[in-house]
C-alpha positions in Angstrom: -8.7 -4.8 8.8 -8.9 -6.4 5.4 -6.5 -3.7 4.2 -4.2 -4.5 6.8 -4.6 -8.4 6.3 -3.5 -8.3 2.7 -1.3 -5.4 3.0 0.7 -7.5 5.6 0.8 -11.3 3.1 2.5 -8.6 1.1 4.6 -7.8 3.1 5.3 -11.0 4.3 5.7 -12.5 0.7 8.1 -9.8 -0.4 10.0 -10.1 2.6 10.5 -12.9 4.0 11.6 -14.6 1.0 14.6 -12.0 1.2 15.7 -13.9 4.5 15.0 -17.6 3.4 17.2 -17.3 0.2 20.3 -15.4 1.0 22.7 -16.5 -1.9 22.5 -16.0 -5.8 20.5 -19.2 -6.1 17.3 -17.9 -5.0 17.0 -15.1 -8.0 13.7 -17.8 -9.1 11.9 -18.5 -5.8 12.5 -14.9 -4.8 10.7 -13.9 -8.1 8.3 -15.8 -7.9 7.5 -14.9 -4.2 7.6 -11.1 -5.7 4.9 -12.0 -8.3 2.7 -13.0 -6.0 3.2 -10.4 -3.2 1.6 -7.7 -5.6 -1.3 -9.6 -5.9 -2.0 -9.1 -2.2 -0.6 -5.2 -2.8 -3.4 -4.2 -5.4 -5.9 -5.8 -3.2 -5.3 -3.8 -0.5 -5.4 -0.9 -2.1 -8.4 -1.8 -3.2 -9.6 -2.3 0.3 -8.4 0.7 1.1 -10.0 3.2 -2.0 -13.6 1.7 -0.9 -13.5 2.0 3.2 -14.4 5.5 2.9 -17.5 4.3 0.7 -18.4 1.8 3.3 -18.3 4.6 6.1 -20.5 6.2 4.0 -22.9 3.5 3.5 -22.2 3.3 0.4 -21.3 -0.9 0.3 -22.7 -1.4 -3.6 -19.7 1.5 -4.6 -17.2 0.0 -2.4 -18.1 -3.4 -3.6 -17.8 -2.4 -7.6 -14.8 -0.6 -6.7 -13.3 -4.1 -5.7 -14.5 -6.0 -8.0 -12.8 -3.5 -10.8 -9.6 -3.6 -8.5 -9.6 -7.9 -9.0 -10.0 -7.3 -12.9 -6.9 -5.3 -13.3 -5.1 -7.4 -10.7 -5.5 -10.6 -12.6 -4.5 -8.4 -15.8 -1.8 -7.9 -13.7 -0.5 -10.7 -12.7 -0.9 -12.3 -16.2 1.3 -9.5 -17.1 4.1 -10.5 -14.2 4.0 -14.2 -15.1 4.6 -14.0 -19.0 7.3 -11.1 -18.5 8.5 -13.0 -15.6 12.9 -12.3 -14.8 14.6 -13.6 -11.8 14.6 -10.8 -8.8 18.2 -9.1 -9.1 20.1 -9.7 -5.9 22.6 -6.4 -5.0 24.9 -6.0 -2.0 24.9 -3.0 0.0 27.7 -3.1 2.4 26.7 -6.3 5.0 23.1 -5.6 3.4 21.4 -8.3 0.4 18.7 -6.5 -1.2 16.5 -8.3 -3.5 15.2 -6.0 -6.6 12.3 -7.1 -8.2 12.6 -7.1 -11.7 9.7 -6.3 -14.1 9.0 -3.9 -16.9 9.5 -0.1 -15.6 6.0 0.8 -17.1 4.0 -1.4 -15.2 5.8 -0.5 -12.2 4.9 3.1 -12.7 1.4 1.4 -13.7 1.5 0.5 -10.0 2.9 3.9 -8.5 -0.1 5.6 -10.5 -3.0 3.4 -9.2 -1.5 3.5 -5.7 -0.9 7.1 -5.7 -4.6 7.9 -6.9 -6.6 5.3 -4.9 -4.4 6.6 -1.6 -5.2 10.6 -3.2 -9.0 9.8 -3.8 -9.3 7.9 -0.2 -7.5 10.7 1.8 -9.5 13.4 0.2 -13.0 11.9 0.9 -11.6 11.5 4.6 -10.2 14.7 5.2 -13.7 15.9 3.3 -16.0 13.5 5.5 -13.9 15.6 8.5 -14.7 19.1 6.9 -18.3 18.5 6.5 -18.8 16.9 9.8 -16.4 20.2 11.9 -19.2 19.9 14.6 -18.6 16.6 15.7 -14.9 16.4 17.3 -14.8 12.5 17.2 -15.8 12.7 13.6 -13.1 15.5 13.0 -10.3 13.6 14.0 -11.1 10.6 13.5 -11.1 11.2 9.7 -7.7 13.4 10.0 -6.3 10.6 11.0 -7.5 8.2 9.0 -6.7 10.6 5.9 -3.6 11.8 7.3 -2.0 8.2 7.1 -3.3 7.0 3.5 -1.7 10.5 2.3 1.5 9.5 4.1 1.2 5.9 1.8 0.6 8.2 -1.2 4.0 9.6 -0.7 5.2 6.2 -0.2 3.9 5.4 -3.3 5.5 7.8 -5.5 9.2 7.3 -3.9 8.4 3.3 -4.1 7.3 2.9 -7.6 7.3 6.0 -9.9 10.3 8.1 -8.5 12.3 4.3 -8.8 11.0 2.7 -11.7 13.9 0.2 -11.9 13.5 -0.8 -8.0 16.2 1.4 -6.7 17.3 -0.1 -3.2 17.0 3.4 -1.6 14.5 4.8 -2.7 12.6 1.8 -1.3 13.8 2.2 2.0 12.5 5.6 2.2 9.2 4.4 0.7 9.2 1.4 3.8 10.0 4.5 6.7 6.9 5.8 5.3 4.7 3.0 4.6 5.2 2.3 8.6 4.7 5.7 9.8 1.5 5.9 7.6 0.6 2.4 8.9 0.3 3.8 12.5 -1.0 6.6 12.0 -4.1 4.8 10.0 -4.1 2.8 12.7 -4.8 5.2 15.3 -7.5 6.4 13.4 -8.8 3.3 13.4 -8.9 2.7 16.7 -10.1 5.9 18.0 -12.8 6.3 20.3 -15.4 8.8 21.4 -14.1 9.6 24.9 -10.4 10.2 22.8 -12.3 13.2 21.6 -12.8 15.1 24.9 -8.9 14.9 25.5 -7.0 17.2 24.0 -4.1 16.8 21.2 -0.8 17.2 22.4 
């Protein structure tokens, strides 16, 4: 839930400041909101590469995996702020779309740290399923699960390194998928025991 809590400030910062400042003027508060959104992106992320450690009983990982997560998001972020540029506002027929601008590397920087942490995260689910074939529950609960984050790896890649400028649709694809991986996380998540006895369709 704390993945989805600070995957959805992101969201909401990167978002919503699209709809509050329509015209040119907004290229500043827009940026700034943009800054600040990614903080909330890297830690979920962050969230999300240790959950499988904390299904695993494995807290102390999961909790230095974090901690590493906050260093290089405060690197981060000091990187945003002193290479900060006004987001880039560009019409697409009746559409505004808000590009945020930054240097390409770090955005790539991004695409590689999301793509890995979403790799590493699916693959110890999809393992934890493999190992654990007996149990049904366990089985799909962690296909699910791993099925989603792999689904946000894809996302990843069309979202930051196959766009490293920002490119408006390349992040709509990236979005399509980011909400289909959100569900289907989610109904990993809240799969239960007696889901187990009824049969896939």
């Amino acid at each position: 839930m704390k993945f989805y809590l600070h995957f959805g400030i992101f969201y909401l910062a990167f978002a919503t400041s699209q709809l509050l400042f329509i015209d040119a003027s907004g290229a500043i508060p827009v940026g700034i909101f943009h800054v600040v959104s990614y903080f909330f992106l890297y830690l979920s992320i962050g969230y999300m590469m240790g959950f499988p450690f904390l299904l695993s009983n494995k807290e102390r990982t999961a909790r230095k995996i974090l901690f590493f997560v906050l260093l290089f998001n405060i690197a981060f972020l000091a990187g945003r702020i002193v290479s900060f540029e006004p987001s880039v506002r560009e019409l697409f027929d009746q559409y505004a779309y808000w590009r945020p601008v930054f240097p390409e590397w770090m955005r790539v920087v991004t695409g590689v740290y999301a793509v890995l942490a979403a790799g590493l995260a699916s693959f110890l689910f999809i393992g934890h399923g493999i190992q654990n074939r007996e149990d049904v529950f366990v089985v799909r609960r962690s296909f699910w699960l791993g099925s989603g984050i792999a689904i946000l790896m894809f996302a990843s890649i069309f979202a930051f390194i196959a766009a490293p400028s920002g490119s408006f649709w390349m992040v709509v694809v990236a979005t399509f998928l980011v909400l289909a991986g959100l569900l289907v996380i989610m109904r990993g998540v809240f799969y239960k025991k007696d889901m187990a006895r009824v049969p896939v369709v």
